[in-house]
C-alpha beads as a LAMMPS data file, in Angstrom:
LAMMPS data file: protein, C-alpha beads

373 atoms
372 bonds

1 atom types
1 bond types

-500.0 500.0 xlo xhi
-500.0 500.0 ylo yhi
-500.0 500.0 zlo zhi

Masses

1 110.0

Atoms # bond

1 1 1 0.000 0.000 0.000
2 1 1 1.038 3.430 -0.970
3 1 1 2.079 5.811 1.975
4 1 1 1.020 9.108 2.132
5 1 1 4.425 10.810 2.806
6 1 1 7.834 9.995 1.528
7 1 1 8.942 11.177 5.232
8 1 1 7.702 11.914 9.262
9 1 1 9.498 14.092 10.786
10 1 1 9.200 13.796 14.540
11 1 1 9.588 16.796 16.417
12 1 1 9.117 20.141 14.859
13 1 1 12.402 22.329 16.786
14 1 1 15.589 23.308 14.390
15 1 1 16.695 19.959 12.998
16 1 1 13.637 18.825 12.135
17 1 1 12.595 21.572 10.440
18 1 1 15.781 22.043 8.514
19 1 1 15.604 18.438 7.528
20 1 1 11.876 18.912 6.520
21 1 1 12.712 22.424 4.467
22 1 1 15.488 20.398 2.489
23 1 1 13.072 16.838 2.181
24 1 1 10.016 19.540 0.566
25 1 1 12.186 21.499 -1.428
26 1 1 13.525 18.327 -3.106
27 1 1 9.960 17.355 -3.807
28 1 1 9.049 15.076 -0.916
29 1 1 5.912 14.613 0.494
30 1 1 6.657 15.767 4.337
31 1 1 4.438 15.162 7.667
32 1 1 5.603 16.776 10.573
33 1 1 4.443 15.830 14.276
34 1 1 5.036 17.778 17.282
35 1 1 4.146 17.197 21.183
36 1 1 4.057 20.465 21.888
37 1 1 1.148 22.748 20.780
38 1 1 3.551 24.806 18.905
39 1 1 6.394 24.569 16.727
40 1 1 10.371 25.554 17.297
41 1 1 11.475 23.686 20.166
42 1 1 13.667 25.361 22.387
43 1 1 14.423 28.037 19.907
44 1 1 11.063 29.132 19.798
45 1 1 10.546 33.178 20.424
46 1 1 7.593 35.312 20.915
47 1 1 6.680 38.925 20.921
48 1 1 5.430 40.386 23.529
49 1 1 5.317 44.571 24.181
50 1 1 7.345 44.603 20.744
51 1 1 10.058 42.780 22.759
52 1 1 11.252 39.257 20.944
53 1 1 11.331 36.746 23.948
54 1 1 13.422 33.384 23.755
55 1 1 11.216 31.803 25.564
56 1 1 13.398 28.849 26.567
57 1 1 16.671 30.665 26.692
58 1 1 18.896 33.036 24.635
59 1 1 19.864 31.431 21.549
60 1 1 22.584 33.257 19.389
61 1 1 23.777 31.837 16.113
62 1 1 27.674 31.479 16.102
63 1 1 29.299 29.336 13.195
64 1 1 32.696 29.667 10.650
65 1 1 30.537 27.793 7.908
66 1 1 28.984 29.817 5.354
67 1 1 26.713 27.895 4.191
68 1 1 25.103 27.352 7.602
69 1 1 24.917 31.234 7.803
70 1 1 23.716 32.007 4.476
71 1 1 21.032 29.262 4.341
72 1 1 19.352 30.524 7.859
73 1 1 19.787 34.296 6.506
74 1 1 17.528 33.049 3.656
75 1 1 14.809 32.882 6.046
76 1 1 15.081 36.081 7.941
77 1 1 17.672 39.186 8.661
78 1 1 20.005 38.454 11.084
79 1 1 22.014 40.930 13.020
80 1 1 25.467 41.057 14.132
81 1 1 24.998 40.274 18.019
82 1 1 28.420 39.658 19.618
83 1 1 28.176 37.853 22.933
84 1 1 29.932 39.884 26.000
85 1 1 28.922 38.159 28.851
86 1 1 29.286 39.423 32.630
87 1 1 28.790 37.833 35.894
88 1 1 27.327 38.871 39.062
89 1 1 28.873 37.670 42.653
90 1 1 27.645 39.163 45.744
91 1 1 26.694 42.561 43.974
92 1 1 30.203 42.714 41.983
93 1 1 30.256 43.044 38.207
94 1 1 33.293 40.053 36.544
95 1 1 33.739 40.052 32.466
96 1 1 33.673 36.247 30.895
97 1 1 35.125 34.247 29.554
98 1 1 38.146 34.570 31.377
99 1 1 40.589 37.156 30.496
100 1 1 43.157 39.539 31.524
101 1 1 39.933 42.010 32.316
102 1 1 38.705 39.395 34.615
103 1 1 42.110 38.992 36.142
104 1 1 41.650 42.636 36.548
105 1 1 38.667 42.304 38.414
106 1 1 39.635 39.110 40.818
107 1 1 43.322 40.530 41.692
108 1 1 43.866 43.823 40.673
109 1 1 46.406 43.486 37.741
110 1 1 46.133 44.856 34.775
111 1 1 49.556 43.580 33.412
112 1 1 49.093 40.132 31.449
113 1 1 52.509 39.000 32.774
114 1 1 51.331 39.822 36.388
115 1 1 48.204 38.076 36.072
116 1 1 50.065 34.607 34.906
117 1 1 52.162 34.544 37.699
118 1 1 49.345 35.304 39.982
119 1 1 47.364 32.610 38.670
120 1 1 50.457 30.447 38.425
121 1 1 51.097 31.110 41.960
122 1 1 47.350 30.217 43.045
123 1 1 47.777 27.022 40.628
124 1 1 50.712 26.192 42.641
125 1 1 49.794 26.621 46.242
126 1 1 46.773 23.945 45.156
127 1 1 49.137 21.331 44.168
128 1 1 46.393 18.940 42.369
129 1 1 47.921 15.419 42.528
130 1 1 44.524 13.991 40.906
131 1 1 42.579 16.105 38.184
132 1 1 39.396 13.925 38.498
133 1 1 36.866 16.724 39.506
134 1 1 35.176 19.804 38.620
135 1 1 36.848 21.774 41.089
136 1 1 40.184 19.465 40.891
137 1 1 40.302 20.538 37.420
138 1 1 39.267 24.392 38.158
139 1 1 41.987 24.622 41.001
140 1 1 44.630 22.819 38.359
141 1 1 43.907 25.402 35.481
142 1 1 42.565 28.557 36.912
143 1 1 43.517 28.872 40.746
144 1 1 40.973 29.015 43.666
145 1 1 40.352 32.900 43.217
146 1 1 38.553 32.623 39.689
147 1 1 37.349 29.473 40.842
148 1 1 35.281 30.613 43.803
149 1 1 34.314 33.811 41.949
150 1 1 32.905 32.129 38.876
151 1 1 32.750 28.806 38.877
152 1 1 32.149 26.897 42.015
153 1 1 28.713 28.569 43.206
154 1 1 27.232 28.713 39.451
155 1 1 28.255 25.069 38.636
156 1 1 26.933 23.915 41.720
157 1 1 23.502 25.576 41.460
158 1 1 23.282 24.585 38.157
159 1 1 23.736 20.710 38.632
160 1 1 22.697 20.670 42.120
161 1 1 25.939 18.633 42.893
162 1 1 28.974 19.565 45.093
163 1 1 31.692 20.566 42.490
164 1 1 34.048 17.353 43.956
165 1 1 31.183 15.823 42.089
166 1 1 30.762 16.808 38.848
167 1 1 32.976 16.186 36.057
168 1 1 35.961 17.517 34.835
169 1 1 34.180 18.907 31.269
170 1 1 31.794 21.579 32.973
171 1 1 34.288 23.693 33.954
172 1 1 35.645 24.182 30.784
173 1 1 38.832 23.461 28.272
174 1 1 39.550 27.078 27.517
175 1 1 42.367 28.586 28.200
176 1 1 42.324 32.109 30.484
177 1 1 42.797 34.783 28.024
178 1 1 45.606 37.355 29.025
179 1 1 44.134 40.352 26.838
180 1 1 40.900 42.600 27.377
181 1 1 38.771 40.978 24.612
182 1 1 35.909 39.504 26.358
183 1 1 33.922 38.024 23.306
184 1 1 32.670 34.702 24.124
185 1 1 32.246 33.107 20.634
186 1 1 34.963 32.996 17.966
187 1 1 33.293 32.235 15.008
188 1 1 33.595 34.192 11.733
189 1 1 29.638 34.894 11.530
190 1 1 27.288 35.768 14.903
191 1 1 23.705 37.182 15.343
192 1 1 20.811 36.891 16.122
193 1 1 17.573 37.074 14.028
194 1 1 15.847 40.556 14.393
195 1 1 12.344 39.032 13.958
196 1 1 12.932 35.954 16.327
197 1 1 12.887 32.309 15.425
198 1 1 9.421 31.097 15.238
199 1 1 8.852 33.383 11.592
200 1 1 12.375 31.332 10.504
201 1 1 10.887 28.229 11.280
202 1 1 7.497 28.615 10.044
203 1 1 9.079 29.300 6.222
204 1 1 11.300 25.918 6.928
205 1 1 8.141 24.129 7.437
206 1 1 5.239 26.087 5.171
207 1 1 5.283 23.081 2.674
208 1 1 4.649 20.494 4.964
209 1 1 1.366 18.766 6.713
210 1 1 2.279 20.214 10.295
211 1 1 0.340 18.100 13.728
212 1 1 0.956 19.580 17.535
213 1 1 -0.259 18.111 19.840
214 1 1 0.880 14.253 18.603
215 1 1 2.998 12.767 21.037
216 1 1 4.514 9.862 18.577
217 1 1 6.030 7.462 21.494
218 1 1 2.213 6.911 22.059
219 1 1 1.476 6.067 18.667
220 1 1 4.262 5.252 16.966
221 1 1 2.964 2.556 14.823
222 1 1 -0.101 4.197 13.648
223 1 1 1.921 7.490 13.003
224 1 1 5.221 5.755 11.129
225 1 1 2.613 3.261 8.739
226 1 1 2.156 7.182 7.239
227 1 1 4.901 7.755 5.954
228 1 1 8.183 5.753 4.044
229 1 1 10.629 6.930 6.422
230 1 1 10.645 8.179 9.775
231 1 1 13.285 11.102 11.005
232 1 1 13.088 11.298 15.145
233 1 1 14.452 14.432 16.856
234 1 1 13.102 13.307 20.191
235 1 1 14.924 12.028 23.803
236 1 1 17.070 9.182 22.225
237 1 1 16.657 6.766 25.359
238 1 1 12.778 7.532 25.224
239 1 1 12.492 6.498 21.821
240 1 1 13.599 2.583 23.240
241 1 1 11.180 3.197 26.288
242 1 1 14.439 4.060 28.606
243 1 1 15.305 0.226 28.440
244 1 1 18.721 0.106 29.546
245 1 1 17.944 3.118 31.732
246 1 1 17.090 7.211 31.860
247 1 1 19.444 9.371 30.832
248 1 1 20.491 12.307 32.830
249 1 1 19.651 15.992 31.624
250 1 1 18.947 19.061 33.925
251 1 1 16.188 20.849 33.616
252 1 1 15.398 24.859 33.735
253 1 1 12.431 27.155 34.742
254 1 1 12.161 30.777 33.075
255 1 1 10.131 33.386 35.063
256 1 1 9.483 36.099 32.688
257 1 1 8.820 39.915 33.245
258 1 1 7.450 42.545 31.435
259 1 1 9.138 45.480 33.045
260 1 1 8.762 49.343 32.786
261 1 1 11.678 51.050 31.555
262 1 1 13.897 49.952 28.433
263 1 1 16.623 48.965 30.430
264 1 1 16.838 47.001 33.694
265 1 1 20.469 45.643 33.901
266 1 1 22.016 46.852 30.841
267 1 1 23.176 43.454 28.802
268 1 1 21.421 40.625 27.575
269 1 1 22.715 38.211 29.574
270 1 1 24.143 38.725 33.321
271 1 1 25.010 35.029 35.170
272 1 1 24.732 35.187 38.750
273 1 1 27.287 32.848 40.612
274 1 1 26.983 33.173 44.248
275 1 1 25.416 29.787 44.962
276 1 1 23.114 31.624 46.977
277 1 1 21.377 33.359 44.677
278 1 1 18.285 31.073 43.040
279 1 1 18.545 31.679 39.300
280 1 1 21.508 30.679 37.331
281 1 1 21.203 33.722 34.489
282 1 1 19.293 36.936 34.050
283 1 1 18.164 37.125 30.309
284 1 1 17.436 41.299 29.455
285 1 1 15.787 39.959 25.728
286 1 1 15.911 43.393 23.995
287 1 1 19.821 43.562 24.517
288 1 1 19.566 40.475 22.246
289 1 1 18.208 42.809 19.383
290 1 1 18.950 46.386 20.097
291 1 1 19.100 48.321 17.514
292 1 1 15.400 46.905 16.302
293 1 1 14.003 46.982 19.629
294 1 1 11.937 50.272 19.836
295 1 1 9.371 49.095 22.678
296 1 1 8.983 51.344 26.154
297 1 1 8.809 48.454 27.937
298 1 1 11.593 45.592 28.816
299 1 1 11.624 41.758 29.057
300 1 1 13.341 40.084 31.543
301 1 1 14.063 36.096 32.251
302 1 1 15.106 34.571 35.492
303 1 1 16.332 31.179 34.867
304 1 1 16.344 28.117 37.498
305 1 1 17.716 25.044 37.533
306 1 1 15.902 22.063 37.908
307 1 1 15.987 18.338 38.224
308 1 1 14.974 16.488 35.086
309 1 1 13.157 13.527 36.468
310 1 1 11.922 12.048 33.257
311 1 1 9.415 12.883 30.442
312 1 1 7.702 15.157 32.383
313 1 1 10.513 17.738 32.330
314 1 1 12.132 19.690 29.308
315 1 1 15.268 18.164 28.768
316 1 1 18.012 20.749 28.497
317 1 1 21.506 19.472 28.934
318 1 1 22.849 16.172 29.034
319 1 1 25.055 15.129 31.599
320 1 1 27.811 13.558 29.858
321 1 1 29.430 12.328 32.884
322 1 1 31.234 8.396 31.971
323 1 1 27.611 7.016 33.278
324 1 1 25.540 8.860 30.844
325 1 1 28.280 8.758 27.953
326 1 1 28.826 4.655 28.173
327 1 1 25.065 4.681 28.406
328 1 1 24.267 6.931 25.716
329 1 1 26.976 5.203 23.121
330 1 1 24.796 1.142 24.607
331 1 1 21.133 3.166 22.899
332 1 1 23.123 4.766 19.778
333 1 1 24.264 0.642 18.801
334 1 1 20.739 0.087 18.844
335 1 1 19.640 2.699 16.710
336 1 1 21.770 0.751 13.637
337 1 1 18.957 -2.126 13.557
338 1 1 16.260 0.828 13.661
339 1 1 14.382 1.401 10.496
340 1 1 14.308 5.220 12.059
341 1 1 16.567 8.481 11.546
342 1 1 18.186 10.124 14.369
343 1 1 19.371 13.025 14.139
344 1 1 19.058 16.965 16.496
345 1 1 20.489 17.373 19.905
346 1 1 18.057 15.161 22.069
347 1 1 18.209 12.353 19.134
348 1 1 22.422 11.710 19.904
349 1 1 22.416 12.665 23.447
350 1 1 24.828 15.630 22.013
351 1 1 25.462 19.479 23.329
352 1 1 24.780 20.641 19.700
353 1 1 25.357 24.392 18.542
354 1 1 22.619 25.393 16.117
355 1 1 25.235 25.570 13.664
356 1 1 26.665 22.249 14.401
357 1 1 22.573 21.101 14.425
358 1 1 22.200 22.949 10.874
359 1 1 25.138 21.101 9.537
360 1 1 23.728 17.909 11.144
361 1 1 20.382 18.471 9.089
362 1 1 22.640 18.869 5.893
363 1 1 24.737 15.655 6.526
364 1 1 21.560 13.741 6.641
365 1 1 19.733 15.195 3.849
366 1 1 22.900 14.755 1.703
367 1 1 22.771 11.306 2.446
368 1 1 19.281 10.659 1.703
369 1 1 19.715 12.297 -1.650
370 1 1 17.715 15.199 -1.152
371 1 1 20.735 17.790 -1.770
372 1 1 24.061 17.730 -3.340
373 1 1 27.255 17.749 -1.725

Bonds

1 1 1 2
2 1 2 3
3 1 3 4
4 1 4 5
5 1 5 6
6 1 6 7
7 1 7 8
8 1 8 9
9 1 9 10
10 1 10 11
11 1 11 12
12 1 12 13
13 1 13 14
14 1 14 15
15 1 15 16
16 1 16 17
17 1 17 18
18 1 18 19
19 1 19 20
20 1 20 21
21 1 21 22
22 1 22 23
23 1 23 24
24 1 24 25
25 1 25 26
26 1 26 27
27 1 27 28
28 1 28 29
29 1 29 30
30 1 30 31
31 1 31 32
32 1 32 33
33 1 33 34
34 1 34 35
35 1 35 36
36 1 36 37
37 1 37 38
38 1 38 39
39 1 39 40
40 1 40 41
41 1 41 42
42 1 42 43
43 1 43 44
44 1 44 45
45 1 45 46
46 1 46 47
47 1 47 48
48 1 48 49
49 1 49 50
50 1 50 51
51 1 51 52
52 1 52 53
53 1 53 54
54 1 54 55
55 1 55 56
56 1 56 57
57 1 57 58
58 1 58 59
59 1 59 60
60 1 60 61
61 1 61 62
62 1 62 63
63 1 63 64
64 1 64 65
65 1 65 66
66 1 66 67
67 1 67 68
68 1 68 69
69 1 69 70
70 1 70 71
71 1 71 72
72 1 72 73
73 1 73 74
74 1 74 75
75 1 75 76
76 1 76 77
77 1 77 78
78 1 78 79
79 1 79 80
80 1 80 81
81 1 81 82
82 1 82 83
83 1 83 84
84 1 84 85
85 1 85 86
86 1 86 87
87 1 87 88
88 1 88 89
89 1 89 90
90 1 90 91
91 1 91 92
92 1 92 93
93 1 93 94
94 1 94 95
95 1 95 96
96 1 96 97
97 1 97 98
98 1 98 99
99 1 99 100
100 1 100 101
101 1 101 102
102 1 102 103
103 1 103 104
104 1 104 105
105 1 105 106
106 1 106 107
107 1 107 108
108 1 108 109
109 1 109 110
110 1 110 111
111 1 111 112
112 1 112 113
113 1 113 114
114 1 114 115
115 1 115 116
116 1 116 117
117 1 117 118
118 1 118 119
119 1 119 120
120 1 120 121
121 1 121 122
122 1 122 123
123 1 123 124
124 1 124 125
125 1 125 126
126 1 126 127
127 1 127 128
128 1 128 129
129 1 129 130
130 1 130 131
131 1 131 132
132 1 132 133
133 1 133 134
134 1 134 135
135 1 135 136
136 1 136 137
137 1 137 138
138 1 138 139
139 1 139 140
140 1 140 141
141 1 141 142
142 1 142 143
143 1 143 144
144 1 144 145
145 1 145 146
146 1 146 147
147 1 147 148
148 1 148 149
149 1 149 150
150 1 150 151
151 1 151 152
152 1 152 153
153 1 153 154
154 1 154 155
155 1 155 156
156 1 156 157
157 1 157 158
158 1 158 159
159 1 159 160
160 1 160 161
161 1 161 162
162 1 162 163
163 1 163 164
164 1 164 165
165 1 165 166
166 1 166 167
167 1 167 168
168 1 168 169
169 1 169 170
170 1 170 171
171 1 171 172
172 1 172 173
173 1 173 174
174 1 174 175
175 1 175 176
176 1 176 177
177 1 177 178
178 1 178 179
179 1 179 180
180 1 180 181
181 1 181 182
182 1 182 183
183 1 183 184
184 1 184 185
185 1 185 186
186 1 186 187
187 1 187 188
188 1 188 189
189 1 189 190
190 1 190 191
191 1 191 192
192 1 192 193
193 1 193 194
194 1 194 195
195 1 195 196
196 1 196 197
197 1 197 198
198 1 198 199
199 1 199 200
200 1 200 201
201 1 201 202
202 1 202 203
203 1 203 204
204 1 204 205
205 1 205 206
206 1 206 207
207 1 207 208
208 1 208 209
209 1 209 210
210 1 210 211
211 1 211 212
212 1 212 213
213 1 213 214
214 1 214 215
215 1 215 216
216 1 216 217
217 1 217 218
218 1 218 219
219 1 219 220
220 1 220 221
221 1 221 222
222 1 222 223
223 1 223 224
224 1 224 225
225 1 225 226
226 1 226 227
227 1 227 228
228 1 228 229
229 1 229 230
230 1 230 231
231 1 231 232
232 1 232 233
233 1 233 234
234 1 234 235
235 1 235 236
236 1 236 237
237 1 237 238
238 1 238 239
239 1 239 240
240 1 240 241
241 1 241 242
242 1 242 243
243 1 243 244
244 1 244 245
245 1 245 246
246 1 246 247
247 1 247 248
248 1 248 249
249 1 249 250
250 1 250 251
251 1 251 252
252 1 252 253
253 1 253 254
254 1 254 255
255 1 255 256
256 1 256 257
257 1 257 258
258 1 258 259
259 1 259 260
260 1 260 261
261 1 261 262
262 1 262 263
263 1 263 264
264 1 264 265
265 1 265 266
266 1 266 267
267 1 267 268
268 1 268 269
269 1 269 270
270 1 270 271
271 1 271 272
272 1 272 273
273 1 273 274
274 1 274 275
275 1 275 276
276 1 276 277
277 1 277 278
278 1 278 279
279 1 279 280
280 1 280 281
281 1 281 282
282 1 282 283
283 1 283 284
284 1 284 285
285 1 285 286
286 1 286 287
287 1 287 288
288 1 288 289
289 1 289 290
290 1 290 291
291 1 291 292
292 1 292 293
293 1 293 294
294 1 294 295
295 1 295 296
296 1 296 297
297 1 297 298
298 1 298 299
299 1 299 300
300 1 300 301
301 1 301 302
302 1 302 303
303 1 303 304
304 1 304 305
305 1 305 306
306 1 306 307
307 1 307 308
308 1 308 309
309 1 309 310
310 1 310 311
311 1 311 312
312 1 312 313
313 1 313 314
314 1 314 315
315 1 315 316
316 1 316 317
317 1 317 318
318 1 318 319
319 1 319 320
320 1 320 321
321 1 321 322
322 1 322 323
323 1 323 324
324 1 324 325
325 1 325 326
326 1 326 327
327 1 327 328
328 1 328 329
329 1 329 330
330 1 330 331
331 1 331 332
332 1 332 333
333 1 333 334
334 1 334 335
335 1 335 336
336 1 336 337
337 1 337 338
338 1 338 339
339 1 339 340
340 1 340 341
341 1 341 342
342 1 342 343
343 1 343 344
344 1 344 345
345 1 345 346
346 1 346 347
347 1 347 348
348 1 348 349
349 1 349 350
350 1 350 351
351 1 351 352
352 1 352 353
353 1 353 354
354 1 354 355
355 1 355 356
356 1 356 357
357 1 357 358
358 1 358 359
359 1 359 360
360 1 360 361
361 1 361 362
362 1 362 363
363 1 363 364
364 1 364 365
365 1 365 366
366 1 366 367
367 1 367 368
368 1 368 369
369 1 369 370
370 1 370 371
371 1 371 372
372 1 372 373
């Protein structure tokens, strides 16, 4: 029998709809099903008193590929946002990433060779036999004075696990930066899009049959006798019923504001790392889009962590820890003798950039023949 679609896509967030853009423009009949009763995942945005709100979190493009940049572009303006993120401990103002202005700011020097040796000298006094920890590693690479500024009450909050505890990998591979450039990303092209997401994704998915509300673990054989082949962007240990076990994400609340005022703390994103302090980040959204921004009022985000205890919660970030990892790599063997796609940042159990999703998207529709390489 004849299916009605050459492909369902499950999930309707960034990959999926890339992947369904590429599958429609190549002719393809496309069905797209989504649990949520909208579309654009965690990228989704939303106006509200002519502010654009990322409703699950900032989201700021940042690739070196051009054709990633160029193909998004295609869909809507995007403008040259250049992340300078600051933190807030105990009421004090620190520049990140790390850099000879934060050095500044911790110790007082403003010299880059004075800095190294002060860091070298807190390094030092630590004497790390064993680098096996969060804060083994911190004390190893950075010293306990940027450490206990920055990094110890933020990561702790954040994971709800005594730094001792967590992995080496949150804390970072990045080297401290002895010069007073504070931008975060590196990438050749940045921005962010000056009308949102949501309009981007809408044009991705305009020629496809588009269903919210459809949970597809619930009615997965009904749903995938629809279509050919099936592409799922969903929680990769949920797909196999979590099996061999759950994996391990956290979680995060947003408590949003509509404020007075056009400017309550004067950049778009301030992270607050006194452990003592609730919320992990304070998102400011018009700082994300300034120079289109014309509203009287501001939008502001507070952002707390939470435990992901299963499908109930949003899954944000994996926990790659060597638990999660071996467990991850047992459920992506499986997905070999699955007549099923898998592809997104919840699909490989992956900490994806949307430009590293984008390219994902590509990879796969190359392979299925639906573009050239």
């Amino acid at each position: 029998m004849d299916k009605q679609f050459d492909y369902l896509i499950v999930g309707a967030g960034l990959f999926g709809a890339v992947f369904t853009d590429l599958a429609t423009a190549a002719g393809k009949k496309v069905l797209v099903v989504e649990k949520r009763n909208a579309i654009g995942g965690n990228l989704r945005t939303e106006e509200r008193e002519g502010v654009q709100v990322h409703l699950y979190g900032p989201h700021i493009l940042h690739t070196s590929d051009a054709a990633v940049w160029n193909y998004l572009n295609s869909f809507g303006r995007f403008n040259r946002f250049t992340y300078h993120p600051v933190a807030n401990f105990k009421g004090k103002i620190y520049h990140l990433p790390i850099s000879l202005q934060t050095c500044y700011e911790v110790f007082g020097t403003a010299n880059p060779a004075d800095a190294k040796r002060q860091v070298a000298r807190e390094i030092a006094e630590e004497n790390v036999v064993k680098d096996v920890s969060a804060e083994s590693h911190a004390l190893a690479t950075i010293g306990r004075s940027i450490y206990k500024t920055l990094v110890k009450g933020y990561i702790e909050k954040e994971w709800n696990r005594d730094a001792t505890t967590l992995p080496t990998y949150l804390v970072g591979q990045r080297p401290i930066s002895y010069s007073f450039d504070t931008t975060e990303f590196t990438e050749e092209y940045q921005g962010v899009p000056v009308d949102g997401y949501t309009p981007i994704l809408e044009k991705m998915l305009s020629r496809a049959e588009v269903r919210l509300g459809v949970d597809f673990l619930k009615d997965r054989q009904e749903l995938s006798a629809l279509a050919d082949k099936v592409v799922y962007t969903g929680p990769l240990d949920q797909y196999f019923d979590c099996k061999l076990g759950m994996l391990e994400y956290r979680s995060l609340v947003y408590k949003t504001k509509v404020m007075d005022g056009t400017n309550y703390q004067g950049t778009a994103v301030m992270y607050y790392t006194d452990r003592a302090v609730p919320y992990t980040r304070v998102i400011e959204h018009r700082f994300l889009t300034p120079d289109s921004c014309n509203s009287p009022k501001t939008v502001v985000s507070f952002e707390y962590p939470k435990e992901y205890r299963g499908p109930q919660d949003e899954p944000y970030y994996p926990i790659q820890d060597n638990r999660n990892t071996q467990l991850a790599q047992k459920y992506l063997k499986l997905v070999a003798d699955e007549p099923v796609l898998f592809g997104g940042r919840l699909a490989t159990f992956a900490n994806l950039s949307m430009g590293e999703c984008v390219s994902q998207a590509f990879t796969m529709a190359q392979s299925e023949g639906l573009i050239q390489k």
